[in-house]
C-alpha positions in Angstrom: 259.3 213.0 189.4 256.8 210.2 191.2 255.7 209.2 188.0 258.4 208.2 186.0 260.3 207.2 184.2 258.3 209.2 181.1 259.2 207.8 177.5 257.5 208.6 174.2 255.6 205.3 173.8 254.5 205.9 170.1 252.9 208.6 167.8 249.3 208.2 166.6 248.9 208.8 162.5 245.3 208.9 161.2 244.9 207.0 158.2 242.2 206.0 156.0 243.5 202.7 155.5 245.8 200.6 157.0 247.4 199.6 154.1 248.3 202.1 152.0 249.7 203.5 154.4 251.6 200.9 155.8 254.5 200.7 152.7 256.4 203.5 153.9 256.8 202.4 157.6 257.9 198.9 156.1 260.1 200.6 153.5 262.2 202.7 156.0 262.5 199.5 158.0 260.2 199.8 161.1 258.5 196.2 162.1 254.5 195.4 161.8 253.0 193.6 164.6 252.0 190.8 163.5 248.2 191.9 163.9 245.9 195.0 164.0 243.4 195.1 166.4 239.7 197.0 166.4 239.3 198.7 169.7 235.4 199.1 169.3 234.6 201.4 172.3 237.0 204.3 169.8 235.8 202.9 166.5 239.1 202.0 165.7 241.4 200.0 164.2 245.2 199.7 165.2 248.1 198.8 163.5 251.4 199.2 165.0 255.4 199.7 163.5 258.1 199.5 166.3 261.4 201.1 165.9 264.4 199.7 166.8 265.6 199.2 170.2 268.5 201.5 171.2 271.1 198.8 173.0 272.7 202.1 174.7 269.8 202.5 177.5 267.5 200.7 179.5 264.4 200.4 177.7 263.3 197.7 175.8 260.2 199.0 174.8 261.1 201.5 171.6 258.5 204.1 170.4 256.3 203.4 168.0 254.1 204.3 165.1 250.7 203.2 165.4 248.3 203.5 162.5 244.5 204.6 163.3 241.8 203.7 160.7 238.5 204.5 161.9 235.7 201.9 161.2 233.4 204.4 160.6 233.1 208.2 160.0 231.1 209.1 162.9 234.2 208.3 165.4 237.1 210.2 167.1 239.8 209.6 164.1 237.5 209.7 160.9 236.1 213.0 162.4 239.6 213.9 162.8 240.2 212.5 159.1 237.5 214.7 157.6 238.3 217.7 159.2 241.8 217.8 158.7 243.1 214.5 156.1 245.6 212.0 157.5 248.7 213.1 159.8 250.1 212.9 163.3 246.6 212.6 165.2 248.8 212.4 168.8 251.5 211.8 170.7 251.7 209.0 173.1 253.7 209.2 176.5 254.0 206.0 178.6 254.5 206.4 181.9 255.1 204.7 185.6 252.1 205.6 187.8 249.2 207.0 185.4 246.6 208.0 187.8 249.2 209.9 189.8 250.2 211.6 186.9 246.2 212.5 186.5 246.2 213.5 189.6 248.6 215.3 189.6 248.0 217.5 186.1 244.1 217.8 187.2 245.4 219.6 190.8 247.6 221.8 188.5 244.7 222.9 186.3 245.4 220.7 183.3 242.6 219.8 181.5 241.5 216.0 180.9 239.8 214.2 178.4 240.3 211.1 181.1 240.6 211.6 184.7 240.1 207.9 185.0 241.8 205.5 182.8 240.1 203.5 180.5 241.4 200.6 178.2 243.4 201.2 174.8 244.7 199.0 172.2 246.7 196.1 173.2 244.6 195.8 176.5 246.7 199.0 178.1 245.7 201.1 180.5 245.1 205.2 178.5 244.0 208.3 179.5 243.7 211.4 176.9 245.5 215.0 178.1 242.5 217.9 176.5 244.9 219.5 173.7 243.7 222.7 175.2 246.1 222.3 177.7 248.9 221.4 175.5 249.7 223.7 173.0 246.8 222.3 170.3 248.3 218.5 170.4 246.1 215.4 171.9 248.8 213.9 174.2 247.8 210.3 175.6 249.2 209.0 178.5 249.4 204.9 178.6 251.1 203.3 181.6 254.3 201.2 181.7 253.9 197.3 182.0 255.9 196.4 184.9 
C-alpha cells in the first residue's frame, strides 16, 4: 500500500495521574522518557514507556505506551476518564504518508475526527480515525520521521 510501511506506534492509556500509574510500566521493564510533556491545545499531559527494540527487523522505533493525564476535567481524556475510569483510550498507528492515508480512508467513506493533521505530542504530525468507523476504538494515525 502507498502509505506504508504501517507499524503500531504506541497505545494511549488514560490515567488520572502520571504516577501512579507509572510503577507497573517501570516494573515490567519498559523505559520512561526522560520527560512528559503538556500538549495544551488537548489538555494533556504525556508520558511515554518504550519497549524494547526487536534486533530481528528493521524498525528502530518500538511501540510504545504513552500515559494521558488530562489537566483538567473538561478535556478529551478526563471526559473519557469520567465516563469510563482509566484503560486503553486508543491505539496509535504510525505511518509513511499521513494525508494520503486521509485521503484515502475519507474517499472510502471512513469517518475522520482529522482530515487535516494537526500537531501531537512530541511535535508529530496526528490525525484521529472517528471510532465509528472502527469497530468502537479511537485509532490515531501519526506519521513516520523520515
Amino acid at each position: 500500500m502507498r502509505f506504508g510501511p504501517v507499524h503500531i506506534d504506541h497505545i494511549g492509556i488514560a490515567t488520572s495521574n502520571l504516577d501512579d500509574a507509572s510503577s507497573f510500566w517501570r516494573l515490567i521493564g519498559l523505559s520512561q522518557s526522560k520527560e512528559d510533556e503538556v500538549v495544551a491545545d488537548q489538555g494533556v499531559k504525556t508520558r511515554f514507556f518504550s519497549t524494547s527494540i526487536d534486533s530481528q527487523t528493521s524498525d528502530a522505533h518500538p511501540p510504545m505506551v504513552e500515559l494521558l493525564e488530562p489537566t483538567h476535567e473538561d478535556t478529551p481524556i478526563g471526559r473519557f476518564l469520567n465516563k469510563r475510569g482509566p484503560g486503553v483510550q486508543q491505539i496509535c498507528f504510525r505511518v509513511g504518508d499521513l494525508e494520503g492515508l486521509i485521503a484515502h480512508l475519507v474517499e472510502n467513506g471512513i469517518r475522520m475526527i482529522d482530515t487535516v493533521p494537526r500537531q501531537g505530542a512530541g511535535g508529530k504530525r496526528i490525525a484521529f480515525v472517528h471510532p465509528y468507523s472502527t469497530g468502537g476504538v479511537l485509532v490515531e494515525l501519526t506519521e513516520s520521521s523520515h
